[in-house]
N, C-alpha and C positions, 0 to 999 in steps of 0.2 A: 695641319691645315686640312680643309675638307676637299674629299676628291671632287673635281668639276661635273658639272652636270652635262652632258653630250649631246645635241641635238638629238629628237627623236624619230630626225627624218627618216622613209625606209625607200624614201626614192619613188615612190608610189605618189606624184604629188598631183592631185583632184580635187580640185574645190565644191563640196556641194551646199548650198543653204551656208556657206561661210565658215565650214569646217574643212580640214584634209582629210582626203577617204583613209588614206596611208598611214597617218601619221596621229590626228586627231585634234591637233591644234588648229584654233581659230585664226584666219588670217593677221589680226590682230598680234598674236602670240609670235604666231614665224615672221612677222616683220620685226619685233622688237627681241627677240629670240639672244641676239648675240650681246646686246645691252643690257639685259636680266641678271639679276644678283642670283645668288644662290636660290633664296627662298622663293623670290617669283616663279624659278624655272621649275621650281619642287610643285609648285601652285599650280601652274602648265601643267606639267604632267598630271600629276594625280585627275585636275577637268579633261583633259584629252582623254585619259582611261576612259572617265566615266563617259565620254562622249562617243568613244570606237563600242564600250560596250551599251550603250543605248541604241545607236544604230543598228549593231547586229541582230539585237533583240525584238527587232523591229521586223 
């Protein structure tokens, strides 16, 4: 069986423009977060990366 996926909260939780500055999930995401199958949460992560490294790039 596949290991679970772990919220990717880091306790930093800021909403700005609809993302978490901390975390990088859309409101969206951390509301529906603990009812997420495996592959949505895989899906989460991966746009949250891209979303913590867009803003820093910024």
């Amino acid at each position: 069986m596949a290991k679970k996926i772990e919220s990717p909260c880091v306790s930093i939780c800021q909403l700005k423009s609809g993302m978490c500055t901390g975390c990088g999930r859309s409101v969206e995401e951390i509301r529906h977060w603990k009812s997420m199958k495996r592959p949505e949460r895989m899906k989460a992560m991966k746009l949250a990366d891209q979303r913590l490294k867009k803003s820093t790039s910024n």
